[in-house]
C-alpha positions in Angstrom: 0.0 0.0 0.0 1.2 3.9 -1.0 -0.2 6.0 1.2 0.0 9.7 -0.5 -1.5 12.6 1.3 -3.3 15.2 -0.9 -3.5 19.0 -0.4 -3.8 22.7 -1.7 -4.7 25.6 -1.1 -8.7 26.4 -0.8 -9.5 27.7 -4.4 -6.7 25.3 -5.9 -8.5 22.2 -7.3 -7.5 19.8 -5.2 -11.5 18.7 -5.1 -11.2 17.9 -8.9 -7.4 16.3 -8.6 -9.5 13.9 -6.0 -12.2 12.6 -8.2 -9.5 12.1 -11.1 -7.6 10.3 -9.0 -10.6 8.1 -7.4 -11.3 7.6 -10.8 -7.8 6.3 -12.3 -8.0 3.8 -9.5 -6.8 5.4 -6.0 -9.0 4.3 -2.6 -10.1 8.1 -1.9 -10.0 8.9 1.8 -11.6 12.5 1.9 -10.7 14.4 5.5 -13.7 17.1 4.5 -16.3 14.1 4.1 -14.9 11.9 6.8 -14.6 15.6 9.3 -18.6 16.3 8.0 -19.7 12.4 9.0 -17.7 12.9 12.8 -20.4 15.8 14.1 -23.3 14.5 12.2 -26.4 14.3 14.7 -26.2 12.1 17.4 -22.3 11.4 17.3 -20.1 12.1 20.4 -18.3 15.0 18.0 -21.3 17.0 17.5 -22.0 16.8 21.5 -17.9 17.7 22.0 -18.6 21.0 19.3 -21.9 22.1 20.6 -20.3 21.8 24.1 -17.4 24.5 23.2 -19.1 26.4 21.1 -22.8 26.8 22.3 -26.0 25.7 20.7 -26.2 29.0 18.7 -23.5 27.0 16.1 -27.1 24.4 15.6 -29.4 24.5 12.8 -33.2 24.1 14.0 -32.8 20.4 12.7 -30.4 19.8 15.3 -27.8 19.3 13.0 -24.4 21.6 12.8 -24.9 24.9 10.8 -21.5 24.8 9.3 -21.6 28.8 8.1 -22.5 29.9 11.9 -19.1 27.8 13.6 -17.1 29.0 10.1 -17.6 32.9 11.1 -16.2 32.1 14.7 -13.4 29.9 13.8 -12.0 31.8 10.6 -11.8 35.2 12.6 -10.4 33.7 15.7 -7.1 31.1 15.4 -7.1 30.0 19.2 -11.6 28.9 18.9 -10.2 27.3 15.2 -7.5 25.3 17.7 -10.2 24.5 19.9 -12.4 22.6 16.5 -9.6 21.2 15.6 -8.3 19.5 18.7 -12.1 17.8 18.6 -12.8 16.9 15.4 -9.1 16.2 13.9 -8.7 12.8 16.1 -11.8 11.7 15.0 -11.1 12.1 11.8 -7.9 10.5 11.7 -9.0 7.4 13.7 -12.0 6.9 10.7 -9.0 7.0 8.0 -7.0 4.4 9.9 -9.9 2.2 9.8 -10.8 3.1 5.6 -6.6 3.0 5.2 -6.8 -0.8 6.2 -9.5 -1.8 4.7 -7.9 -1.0 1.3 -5.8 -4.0 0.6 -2.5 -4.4 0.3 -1.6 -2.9 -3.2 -3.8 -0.1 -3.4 -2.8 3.3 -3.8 -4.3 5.7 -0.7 -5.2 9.0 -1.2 -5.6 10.8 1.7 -7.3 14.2 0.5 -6.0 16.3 3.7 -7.2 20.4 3.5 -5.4 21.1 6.5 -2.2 18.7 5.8 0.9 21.4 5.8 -1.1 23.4 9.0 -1.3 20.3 11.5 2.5 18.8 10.5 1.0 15.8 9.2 3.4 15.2 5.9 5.8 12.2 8.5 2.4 10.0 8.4 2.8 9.9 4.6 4.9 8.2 2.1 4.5 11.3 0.1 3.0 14.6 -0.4 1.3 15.8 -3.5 0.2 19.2 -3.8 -1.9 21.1 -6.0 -0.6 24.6 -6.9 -2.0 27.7 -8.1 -0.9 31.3 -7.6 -3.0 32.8 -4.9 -4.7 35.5 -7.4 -6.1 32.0 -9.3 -7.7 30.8 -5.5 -8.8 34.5 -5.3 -10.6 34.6 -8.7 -12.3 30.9 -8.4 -13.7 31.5 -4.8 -15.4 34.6 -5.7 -16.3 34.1 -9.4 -17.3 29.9 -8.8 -17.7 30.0 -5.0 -19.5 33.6 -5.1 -17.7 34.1 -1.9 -16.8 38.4 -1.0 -13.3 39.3 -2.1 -13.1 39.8 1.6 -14.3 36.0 3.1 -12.4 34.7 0.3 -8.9 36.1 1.3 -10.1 35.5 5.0 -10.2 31.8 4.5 -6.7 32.2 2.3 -5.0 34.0 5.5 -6.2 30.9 7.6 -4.2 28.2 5.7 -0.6 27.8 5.1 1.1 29.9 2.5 1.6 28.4 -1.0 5.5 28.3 -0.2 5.0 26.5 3.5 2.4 23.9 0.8 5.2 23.5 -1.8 8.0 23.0 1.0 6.1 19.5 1.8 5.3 18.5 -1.7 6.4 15.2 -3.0 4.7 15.8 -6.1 3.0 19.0 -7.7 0.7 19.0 -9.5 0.0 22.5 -11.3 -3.6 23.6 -11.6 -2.9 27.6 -12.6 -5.2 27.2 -16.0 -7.9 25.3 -17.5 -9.8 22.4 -16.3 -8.9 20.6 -19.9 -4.7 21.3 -18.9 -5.4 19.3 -15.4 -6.6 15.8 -16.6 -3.2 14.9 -18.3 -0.5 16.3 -15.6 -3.6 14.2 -13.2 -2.7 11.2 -15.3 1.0 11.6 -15.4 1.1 11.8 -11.4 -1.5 8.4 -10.8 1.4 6.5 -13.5 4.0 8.0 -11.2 1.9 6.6 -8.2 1.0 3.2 -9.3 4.8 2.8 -10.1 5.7 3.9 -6.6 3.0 1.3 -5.7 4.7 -1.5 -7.2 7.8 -0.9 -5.9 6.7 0.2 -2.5 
């Protein structure tokens, strides 16, 4: 088994990288999915969340209203420490348990937002990155996203720079232009992976 950890910054594609790679072949382990599936209703997250951050953060379904907890935790670093010291170890006990249940040969991709930020990069046998200059994540999130220029570069300041990103990387995969230039340097990373694989 290759176990490859996936990030980028928000804005920079790694969402489509993931599906192409899911769809050459790779077991897709999605942090985002797993991280939304750990404070669902009635899970010991959601209790652990609502417990630090007050039921105001609670949608009148009883489920988490993910834009209320965003507009604490992007404005303040130590309340986003606080989330993340709940939810991140939930999250990485689920992908232990998807990681072995993949099979001995596979190739894992673990799609990782917050991989440079939490020093996760040892728990990999590599890093692949997806790049794009930070005017290109500017443009997307509030042309595709229709975020404000403001929330957009909010979210930006939260993560790691695109240097502290590409001082991790492995791999690099650049996604600075069109969708139609990302499927073959996609490609030309999963043949670079399944060789690893083989070899591994």
């Amino acid at each position: 088994m290759l176990k490859v950890g996936l990030t980028g910054g928000i804005g920079a594609g790694k969402s489509e990288v993931s599906r192409l790679l899911a769809h050459y072949g790779a077991v897709l382990i999605d942090a985002d999915r797993i991280a939304r599936e750990v404070v669902e209703p009635g899970t010991p997250g959601l209790t652990a969340v609502v417990e630090a951050f007050g039921p105001e953060i609670l949608g009148p379904d009883g489920s988490l209203n993910r834009s209320a907890l965003g507009s604490i935790v992007f404005a303040d670093p130590a309340r986003r420490a606080t989330l993340n010291a709940i939810v991140h170890p939930l999250v990485r006990a689920r992908s232990v348990e998807l990681e072995r249940a993949a099979g001995a040969g596979a190739v894992v991709v673990n799609d990782v937002p917050l991989l440079t930020e939490n020093g996760l990069a040892p728990l990999y046998d590599l890093v692949v990155v997806v790049d794009a200059k930070p005017a290109t994540q500017l443009d997307r999130l509030v042309r595709l996203r229709g975020m404000t220029e403001a929330d957009a570069r909010a979210r930006m300041d939260a993560q790691a720079t695109r240097e502290e990103r590409l001082a991790i990387a492995d791999l690099v995969i650049d996604n600075d232009g069109a969708l139609e230039d990302l499927e073959p340097r996609v490609r030309t990373v999963w043949s670079e992976l399944t060789a690893r694989a083989a070899t591994h």
